[in-house]
N, CA, C and O atoms as a MOPAC input file, in Angstrom:
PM7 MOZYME 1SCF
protein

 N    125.38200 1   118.65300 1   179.27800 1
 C    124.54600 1   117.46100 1   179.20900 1
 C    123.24900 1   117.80500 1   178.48200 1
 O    122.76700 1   118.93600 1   178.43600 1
 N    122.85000 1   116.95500 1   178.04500 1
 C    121.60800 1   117.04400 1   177.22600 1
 C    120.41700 1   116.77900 1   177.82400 1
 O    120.15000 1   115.68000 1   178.31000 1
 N    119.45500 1   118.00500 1   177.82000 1
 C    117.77400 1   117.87500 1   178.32300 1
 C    117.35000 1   116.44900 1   177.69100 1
 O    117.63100 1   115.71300 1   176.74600 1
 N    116.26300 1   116.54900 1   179.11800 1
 C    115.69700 1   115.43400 1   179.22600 1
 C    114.71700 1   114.65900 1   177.50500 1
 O    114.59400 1   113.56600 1   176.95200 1
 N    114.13000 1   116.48800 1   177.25100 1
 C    112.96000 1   115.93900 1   176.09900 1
 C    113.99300 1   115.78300 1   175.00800 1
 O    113.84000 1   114.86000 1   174.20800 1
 N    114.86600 1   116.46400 1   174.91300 1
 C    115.96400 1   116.41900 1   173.57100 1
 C    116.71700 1   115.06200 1   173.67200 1
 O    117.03600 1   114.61300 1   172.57200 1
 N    117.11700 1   114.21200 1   174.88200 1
 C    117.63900 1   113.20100 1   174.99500 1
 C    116.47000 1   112.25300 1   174.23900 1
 O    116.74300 1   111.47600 1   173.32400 1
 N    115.07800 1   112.46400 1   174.80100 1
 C    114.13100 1   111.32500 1   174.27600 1
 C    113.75200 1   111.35300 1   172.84600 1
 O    113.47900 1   110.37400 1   172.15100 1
 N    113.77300 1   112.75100 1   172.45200 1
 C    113.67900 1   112.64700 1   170.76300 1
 C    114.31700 1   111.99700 1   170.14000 1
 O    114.05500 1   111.11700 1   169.32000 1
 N    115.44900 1   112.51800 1   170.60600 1
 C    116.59500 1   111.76400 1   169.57700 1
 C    116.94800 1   110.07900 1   169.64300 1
 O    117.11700 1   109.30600 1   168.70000 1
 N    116.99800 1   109.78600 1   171.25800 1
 C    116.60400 1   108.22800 1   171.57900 1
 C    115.23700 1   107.34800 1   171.51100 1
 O    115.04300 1   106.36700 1   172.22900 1
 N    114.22500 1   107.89000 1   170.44800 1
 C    113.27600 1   107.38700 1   170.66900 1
 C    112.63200 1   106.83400 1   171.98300 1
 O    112.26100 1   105.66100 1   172.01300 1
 N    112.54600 1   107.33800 1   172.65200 1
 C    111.92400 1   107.13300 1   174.04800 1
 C    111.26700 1   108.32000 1   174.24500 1
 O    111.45600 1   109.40300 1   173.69200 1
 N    110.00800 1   107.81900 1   175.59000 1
 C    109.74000 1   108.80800 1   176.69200 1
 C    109.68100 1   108.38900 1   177.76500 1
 O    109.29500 1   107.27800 1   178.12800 1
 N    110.21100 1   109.58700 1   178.60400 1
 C    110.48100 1   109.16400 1   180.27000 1
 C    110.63100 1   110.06800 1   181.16200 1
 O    110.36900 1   111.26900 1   181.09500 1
 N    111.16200 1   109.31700 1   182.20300 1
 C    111.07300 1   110.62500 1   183.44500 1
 C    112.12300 1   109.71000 1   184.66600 1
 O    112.73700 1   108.65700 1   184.49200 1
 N    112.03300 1   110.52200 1   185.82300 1
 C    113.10400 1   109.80200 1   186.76400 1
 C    112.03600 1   110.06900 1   187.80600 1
 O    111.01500 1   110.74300 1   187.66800 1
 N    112.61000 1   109.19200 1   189.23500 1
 C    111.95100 1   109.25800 1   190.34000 1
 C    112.56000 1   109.23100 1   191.46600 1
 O    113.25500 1   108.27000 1   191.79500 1
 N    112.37000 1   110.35700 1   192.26600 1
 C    113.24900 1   110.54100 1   193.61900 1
 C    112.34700 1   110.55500 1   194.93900 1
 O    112.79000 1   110.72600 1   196.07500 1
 N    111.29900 1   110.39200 1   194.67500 1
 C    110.53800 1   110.56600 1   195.95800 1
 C    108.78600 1   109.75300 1   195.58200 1
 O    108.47500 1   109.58800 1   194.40200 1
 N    108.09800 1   109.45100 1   196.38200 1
 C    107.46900 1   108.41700 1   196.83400 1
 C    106.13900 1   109.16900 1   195.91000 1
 O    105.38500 1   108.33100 1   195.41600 1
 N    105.81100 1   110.48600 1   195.65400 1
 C    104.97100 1   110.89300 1   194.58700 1
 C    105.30000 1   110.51800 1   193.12200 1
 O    104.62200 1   109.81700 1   192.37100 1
 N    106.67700 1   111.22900 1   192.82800 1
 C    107.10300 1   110.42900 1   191.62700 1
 C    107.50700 1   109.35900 1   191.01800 1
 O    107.84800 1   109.27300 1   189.83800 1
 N    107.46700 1   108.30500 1   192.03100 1
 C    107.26100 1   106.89100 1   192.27100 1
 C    105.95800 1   106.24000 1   191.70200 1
 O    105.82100 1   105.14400 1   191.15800 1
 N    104.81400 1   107.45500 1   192.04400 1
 C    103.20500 1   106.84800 1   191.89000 1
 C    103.32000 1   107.48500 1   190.47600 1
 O    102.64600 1   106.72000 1   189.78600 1
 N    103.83500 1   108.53300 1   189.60500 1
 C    103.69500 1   108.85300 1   188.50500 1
 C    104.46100 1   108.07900 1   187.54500 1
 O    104.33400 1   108.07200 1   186.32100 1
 N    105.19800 1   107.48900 1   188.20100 1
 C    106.34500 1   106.51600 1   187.13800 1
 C    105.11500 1   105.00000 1   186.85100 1
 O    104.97000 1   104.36900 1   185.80400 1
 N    104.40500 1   104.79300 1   188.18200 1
 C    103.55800 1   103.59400 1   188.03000 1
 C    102.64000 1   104.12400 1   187.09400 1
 O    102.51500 1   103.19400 1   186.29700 1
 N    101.90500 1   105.07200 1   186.69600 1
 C    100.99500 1   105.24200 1   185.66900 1
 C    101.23000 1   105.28800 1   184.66400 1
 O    100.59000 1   104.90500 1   183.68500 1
 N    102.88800 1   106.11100 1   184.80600 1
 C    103.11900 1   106.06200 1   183.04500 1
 C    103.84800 1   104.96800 1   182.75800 1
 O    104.80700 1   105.17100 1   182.01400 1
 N    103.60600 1   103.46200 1   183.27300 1
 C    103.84800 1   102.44200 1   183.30900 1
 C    102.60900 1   101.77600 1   182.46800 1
 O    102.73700 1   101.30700 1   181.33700 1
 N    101.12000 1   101.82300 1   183.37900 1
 C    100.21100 1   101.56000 1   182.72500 1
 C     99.45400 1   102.33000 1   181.39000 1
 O     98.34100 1   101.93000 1   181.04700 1
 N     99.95200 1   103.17100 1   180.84300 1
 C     99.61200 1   103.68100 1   180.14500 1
 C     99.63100 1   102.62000 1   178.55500 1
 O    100.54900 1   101.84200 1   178.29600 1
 N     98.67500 1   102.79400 1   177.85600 1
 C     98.45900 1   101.97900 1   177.08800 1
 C     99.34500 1   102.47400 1   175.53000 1
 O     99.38200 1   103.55000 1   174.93400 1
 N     99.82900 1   101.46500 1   175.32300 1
 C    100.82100 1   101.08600 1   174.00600 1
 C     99.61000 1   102.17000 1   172.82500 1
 O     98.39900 1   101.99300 1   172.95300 1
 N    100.00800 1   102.95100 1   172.03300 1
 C     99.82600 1   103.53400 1   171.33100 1
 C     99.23700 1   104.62700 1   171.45600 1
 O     98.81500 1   105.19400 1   170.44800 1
 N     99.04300 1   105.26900 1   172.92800 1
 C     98.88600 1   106.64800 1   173.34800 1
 C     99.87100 1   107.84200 1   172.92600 1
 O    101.09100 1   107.93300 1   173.06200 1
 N     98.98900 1   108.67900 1   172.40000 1
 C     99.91300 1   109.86000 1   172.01300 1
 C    100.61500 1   110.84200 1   173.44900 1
 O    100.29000 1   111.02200 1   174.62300 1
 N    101.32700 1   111.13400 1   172.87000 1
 C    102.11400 1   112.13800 1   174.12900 1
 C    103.17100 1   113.20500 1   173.19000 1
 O    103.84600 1   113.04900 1   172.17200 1
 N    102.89100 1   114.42900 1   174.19100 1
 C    103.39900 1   115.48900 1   173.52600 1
 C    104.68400 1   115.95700 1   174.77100 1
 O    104.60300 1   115.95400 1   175.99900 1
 N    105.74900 1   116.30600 1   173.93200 1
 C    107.06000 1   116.77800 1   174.52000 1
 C    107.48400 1   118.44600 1   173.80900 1
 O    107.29200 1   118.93800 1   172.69700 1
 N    108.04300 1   118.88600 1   174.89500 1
 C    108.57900 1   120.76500 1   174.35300 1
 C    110.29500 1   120.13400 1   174.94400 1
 O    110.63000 1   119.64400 1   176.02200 1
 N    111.01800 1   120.40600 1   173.78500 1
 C    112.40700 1   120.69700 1   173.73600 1
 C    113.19600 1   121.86400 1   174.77200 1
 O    112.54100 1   122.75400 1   175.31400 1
 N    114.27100 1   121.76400 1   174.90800 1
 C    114.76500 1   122.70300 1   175.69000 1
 C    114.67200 1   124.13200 1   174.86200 1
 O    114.79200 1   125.23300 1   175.39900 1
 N    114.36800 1   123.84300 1   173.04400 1
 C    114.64400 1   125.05000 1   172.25300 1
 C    113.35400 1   125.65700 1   172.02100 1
 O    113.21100 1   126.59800 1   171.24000 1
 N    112.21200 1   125.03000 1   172.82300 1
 C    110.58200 1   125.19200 1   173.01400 1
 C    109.88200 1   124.70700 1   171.62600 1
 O    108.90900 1   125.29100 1   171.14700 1
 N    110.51500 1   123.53500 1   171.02500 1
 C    110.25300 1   122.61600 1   169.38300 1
 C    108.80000 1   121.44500 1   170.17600 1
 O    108.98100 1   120.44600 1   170.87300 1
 N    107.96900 1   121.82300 1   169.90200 1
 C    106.79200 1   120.35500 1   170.30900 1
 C    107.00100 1   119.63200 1   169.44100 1
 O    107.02800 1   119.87900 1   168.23500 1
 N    107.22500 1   118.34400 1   170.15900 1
 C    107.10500 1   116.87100 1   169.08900 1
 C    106.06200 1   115.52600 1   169.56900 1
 O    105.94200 1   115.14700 1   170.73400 1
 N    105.46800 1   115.02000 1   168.56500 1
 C    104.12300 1   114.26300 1   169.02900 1
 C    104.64900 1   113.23000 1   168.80000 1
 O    105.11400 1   113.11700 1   167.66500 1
 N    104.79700 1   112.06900 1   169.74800 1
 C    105.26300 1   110.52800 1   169.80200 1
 C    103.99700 1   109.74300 1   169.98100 1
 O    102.95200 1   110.38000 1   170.11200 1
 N    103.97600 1   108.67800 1   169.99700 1
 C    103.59700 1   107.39600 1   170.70800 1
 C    103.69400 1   106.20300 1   171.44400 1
 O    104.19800 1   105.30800 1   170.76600 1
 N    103.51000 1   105.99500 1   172.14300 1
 C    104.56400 1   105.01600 1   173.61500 1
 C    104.28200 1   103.83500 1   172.80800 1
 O    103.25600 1   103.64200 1   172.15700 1
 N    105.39100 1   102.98500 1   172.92500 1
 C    104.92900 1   101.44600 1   172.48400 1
 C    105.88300 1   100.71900 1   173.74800 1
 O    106.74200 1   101.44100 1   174.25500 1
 N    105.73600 1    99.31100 1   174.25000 1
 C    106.35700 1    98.90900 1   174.82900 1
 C    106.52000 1    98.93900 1   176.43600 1
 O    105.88300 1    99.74600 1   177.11200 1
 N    107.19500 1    98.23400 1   176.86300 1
 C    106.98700 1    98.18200 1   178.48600 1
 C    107.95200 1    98.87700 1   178.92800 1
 O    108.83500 1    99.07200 1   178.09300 1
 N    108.13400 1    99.38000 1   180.05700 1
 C    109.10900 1   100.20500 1   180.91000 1
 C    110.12100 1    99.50200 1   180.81600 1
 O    110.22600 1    98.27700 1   180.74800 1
 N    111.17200 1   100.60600 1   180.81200 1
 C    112.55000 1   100.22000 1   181.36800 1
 C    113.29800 1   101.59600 1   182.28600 1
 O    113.07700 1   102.79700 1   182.44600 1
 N    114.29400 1   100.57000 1   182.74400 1
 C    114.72700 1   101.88100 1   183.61800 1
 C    116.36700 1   101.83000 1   183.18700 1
 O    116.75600 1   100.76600 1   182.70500 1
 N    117.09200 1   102.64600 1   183.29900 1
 C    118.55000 1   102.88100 1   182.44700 1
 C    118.98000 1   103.80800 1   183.75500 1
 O    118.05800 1   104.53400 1   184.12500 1
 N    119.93900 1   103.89900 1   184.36000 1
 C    120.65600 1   104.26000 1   185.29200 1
 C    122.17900 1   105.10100 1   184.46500 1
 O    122.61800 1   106.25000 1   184.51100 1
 N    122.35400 1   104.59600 1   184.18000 1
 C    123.58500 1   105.46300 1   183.33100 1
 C    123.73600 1   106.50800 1   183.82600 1
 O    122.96900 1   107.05500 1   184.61900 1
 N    124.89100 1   106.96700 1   183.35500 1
 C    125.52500 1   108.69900 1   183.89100 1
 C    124.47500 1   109.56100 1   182.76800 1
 O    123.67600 1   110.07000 1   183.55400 1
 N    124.19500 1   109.84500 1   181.85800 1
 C    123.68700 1   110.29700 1   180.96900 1
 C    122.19200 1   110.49900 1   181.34400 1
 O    121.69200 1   111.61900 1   181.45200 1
 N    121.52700 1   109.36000 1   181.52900 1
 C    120.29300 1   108.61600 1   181.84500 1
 C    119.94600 1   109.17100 1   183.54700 1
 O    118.95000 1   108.88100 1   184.20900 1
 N    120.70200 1   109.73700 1   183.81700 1
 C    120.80700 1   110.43300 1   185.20700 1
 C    120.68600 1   111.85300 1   185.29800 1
 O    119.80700 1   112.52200 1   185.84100 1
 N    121.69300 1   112.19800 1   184.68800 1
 C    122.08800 1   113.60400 1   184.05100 1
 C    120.91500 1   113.94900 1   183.64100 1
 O    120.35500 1   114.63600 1   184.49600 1
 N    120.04100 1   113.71200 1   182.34300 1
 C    118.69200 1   114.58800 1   181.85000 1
 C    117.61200 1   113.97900 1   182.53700 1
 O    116.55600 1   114.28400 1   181.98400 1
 N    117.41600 1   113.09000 1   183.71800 1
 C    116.28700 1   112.82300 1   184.19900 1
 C    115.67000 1   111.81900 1   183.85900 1
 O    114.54400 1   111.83000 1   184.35700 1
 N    115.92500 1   110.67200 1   183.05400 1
 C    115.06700 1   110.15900 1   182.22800 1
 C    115.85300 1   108.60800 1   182.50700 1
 O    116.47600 1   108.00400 1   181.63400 1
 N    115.68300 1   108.18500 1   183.77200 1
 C    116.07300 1   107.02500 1   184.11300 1
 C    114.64600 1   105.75200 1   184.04100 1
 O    114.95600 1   104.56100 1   184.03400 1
 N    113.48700 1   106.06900 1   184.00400 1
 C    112.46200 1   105.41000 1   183.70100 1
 C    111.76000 1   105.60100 1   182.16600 1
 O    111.00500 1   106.53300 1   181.88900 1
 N    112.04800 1   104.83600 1   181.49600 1
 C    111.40500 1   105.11700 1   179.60800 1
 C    110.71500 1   103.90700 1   179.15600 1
 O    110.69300 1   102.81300 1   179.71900 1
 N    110.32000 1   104.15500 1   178.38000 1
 C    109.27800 1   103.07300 1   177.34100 1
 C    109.72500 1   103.82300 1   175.81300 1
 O    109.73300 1   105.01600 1   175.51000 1
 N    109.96400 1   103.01200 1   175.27800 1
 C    110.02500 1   103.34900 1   173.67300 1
 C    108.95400 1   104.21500 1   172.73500 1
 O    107.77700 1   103.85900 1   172.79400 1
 N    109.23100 1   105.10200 1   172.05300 1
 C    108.54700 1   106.02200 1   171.64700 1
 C    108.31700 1   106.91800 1   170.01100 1
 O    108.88000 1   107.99400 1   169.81200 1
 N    107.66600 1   106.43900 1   169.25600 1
 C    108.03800 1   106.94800 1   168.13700 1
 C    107.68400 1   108.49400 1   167.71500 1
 O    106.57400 1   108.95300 1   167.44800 1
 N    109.00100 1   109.19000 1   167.73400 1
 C    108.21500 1   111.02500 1   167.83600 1
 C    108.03200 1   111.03000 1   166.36300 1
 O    108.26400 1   110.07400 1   165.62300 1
 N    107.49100 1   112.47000 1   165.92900 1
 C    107.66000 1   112.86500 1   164.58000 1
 C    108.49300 1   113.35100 1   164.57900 1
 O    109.05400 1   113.94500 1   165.50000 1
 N    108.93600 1   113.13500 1   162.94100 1
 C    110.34800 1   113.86400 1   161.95100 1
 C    110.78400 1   114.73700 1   162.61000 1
 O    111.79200 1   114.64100 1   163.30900 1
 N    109.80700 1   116.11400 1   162.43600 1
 C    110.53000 1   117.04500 1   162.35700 1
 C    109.34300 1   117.72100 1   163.89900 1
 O    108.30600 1   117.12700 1   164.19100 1
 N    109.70600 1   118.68500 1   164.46800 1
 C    108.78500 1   119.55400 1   164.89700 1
 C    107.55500 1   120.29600 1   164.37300 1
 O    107.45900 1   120.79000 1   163.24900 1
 N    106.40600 1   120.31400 1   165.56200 1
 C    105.69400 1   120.36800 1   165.26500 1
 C    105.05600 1   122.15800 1   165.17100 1
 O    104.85700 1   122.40500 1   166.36000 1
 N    104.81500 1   122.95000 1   164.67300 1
 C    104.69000 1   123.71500 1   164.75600 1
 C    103.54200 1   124.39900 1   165.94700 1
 O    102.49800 1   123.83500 1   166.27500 1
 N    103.88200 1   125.35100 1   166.33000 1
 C    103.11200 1   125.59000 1   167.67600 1
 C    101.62200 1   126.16900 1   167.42200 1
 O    100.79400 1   126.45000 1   168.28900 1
 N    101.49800 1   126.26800 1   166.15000 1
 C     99.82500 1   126.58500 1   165.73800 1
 C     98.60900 1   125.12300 1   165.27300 1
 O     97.39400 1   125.03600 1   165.10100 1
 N     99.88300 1   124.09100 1   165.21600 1
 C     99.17000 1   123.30100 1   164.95200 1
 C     99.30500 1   121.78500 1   166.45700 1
 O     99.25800 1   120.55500 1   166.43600 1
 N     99.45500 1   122.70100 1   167.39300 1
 C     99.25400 1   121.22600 1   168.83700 1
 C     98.25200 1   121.94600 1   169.27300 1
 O     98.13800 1   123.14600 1   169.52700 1
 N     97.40200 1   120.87800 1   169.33700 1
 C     96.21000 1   121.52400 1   170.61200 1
 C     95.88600 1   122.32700 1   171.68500 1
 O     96.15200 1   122.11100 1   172.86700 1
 N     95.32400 1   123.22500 1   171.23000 1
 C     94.90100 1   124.59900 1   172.58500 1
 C     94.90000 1   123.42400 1   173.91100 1
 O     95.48800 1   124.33200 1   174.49800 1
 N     94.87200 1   123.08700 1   174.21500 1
 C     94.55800 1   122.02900 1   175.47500 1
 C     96.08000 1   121.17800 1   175.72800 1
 O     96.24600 1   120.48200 1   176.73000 1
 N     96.82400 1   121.30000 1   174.98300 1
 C     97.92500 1   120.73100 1   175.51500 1
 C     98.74700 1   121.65600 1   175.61000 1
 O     99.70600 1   121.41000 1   176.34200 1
 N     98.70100 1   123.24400 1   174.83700 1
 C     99.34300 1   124.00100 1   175.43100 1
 C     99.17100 1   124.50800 1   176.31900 1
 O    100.20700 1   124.93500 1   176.82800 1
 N     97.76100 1   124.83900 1   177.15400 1
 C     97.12000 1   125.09300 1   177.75200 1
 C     97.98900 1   124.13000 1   179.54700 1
 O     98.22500 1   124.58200 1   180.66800 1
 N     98.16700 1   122.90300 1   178.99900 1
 C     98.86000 1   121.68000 1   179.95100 1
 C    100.62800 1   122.36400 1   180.21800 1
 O    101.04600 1   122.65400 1   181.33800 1
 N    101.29900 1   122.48300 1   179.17000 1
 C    102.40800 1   123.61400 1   178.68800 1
 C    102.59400 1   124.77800 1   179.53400 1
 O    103.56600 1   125.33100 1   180.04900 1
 N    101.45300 1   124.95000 1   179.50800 1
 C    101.55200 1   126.50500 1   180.32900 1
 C    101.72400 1   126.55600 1   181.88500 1
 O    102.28200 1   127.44000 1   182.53500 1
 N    100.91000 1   125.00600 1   182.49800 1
 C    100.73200 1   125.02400 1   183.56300 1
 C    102.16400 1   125.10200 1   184.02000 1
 O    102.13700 1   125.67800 1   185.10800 1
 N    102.94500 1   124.90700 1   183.81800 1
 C    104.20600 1   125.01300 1   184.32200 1
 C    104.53600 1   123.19200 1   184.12600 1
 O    103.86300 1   122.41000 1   183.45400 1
 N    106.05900 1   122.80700 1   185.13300 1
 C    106.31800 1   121.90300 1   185.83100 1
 C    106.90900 1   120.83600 1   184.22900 1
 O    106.67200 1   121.17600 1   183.07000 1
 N    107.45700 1   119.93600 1   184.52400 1
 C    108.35700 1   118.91400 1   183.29100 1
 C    108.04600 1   117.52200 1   184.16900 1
 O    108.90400 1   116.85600 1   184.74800 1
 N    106.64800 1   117.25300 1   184.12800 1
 C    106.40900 1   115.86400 1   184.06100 1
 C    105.68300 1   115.29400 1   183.74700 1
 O    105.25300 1   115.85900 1   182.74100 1
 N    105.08600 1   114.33600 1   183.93200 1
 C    104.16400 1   113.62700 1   182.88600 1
 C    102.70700 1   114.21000 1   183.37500 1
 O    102.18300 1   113.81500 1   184.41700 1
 N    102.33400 1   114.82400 1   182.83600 1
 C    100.75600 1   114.99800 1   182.94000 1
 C     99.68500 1   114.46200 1   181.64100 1
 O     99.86400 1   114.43300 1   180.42400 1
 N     98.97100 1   114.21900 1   182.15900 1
 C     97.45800 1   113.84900 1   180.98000 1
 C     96.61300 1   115.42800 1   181.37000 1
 O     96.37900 1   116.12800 1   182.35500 1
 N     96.31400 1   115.41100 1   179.60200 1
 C     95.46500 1   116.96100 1   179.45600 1
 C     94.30500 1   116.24600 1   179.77300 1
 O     94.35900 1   115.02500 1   179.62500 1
 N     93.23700 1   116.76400 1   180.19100 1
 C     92.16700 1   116.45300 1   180.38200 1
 C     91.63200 1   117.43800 1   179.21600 1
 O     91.96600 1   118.62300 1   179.23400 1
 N     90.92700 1   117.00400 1   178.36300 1
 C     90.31900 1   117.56700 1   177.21200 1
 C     89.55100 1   116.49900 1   176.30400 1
 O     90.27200 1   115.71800 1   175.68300 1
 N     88.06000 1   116.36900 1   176.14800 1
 C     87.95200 1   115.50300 1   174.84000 1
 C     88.40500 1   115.31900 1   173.44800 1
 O     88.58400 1   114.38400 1   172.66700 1
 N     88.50900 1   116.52400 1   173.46500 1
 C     89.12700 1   116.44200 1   172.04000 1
 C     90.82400 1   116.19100 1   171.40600 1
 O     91.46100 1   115.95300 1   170.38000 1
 N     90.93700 1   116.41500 1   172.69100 1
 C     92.90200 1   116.68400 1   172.29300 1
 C     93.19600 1   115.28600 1   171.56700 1
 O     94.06100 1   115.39000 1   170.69700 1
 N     92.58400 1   113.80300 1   171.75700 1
 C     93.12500 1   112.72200 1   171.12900 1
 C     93.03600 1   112.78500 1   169.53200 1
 O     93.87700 1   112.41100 1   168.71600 1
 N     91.40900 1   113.53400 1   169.25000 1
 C     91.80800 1   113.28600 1   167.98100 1
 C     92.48200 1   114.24100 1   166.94800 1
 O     92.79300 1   114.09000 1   165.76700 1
 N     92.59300 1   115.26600 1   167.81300 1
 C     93.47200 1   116.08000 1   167.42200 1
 C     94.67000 1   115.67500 1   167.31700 1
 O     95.26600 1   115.42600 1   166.26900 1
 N     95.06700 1   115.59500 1   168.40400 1
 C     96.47900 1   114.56600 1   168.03100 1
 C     96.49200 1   113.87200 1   166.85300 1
 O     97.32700 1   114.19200 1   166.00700 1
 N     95.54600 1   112.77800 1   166.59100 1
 C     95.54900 1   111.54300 1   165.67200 1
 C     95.23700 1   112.36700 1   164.56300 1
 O     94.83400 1   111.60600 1   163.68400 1
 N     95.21700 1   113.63900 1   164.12300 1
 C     94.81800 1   114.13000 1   163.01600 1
 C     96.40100 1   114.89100 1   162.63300 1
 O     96.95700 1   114.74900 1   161.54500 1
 N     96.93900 1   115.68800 1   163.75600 1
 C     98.35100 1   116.18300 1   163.73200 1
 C     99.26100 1   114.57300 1   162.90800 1
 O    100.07400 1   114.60900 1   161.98400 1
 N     98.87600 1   113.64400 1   163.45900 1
 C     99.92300 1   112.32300 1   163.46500 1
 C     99.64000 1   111.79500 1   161.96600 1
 O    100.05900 1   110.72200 1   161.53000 1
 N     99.20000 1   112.32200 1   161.56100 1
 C     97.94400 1   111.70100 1   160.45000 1
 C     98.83600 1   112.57800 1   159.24800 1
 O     99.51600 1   112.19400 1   158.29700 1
 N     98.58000 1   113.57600 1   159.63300 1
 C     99.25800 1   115.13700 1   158.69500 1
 C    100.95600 1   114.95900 1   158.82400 1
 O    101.65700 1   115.09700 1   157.82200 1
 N    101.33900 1   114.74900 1   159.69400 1
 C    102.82100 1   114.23000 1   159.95800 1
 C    103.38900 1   113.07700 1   158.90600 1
 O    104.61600 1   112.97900 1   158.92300 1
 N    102.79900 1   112.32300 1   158.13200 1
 C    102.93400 1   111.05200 1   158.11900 1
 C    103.29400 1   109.41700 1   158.35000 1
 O    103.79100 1   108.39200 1   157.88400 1
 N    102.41600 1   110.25900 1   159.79000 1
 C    103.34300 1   108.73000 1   160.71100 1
 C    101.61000 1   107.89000 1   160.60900 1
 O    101.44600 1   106.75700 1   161.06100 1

């Protein structure tokens, strides 16, 4: 079966699943999260790719959609190709490092426009 972040690349989405009453409250934020926020994903092959959420939640139950975790998504436009690991933000690898495969926000000022400068150089 196919990882969760490799399922969302390729399906244009990002997402996550929820089994318990914490990841319940993380599915509600990355609910409110606002339409054109950047978000960064690591592949099962450790490839970073920089998307942007557009759109409202959905949830997909499927065998598949079960299988990699990713039964709660919002539509997502990643870049082409991968991103090289010298060029994502010390602060989101830094987020990377902490361990764990779920949705976290880096706390960093700068990481947005870094991002928007990566996204920029990408040509999205």
């Amino acid at each position: 079966m196919i990882d969760g972040a490799d399922r969302a690349v390729v399906l244009g989405v990002c997402g996550m699943s929820a089994t318990d009453e914490r990841s319940v409250r993380r599915v509600d934020r990355f609910e409110q999260v606002a339409d054109g926020s950047f978000v960064w994903t690591r592949t099962s092959s450790g490839e970073f790719f920089l998307g942007r959420i557009s759109g409202p939640l959905f949830e997909d139950h499927g065998l598949e959609a079960l299988a990699s975790e990713l039964t709660y998504a919002r539509t997502c436009r990643w870049t082409a190709e991968p991103v090289p690991e010298a060029e994502v933000p010390p602060a989101t690898l830094r987020t990377f490092a902490r361990g764990g495969r779920n949705f976290q926000q880096t706390h960093d000022d700068s990481v947005g426009a870094q991002s928007a400068d990566v996204w920029r150089r990408r040509g999205r």
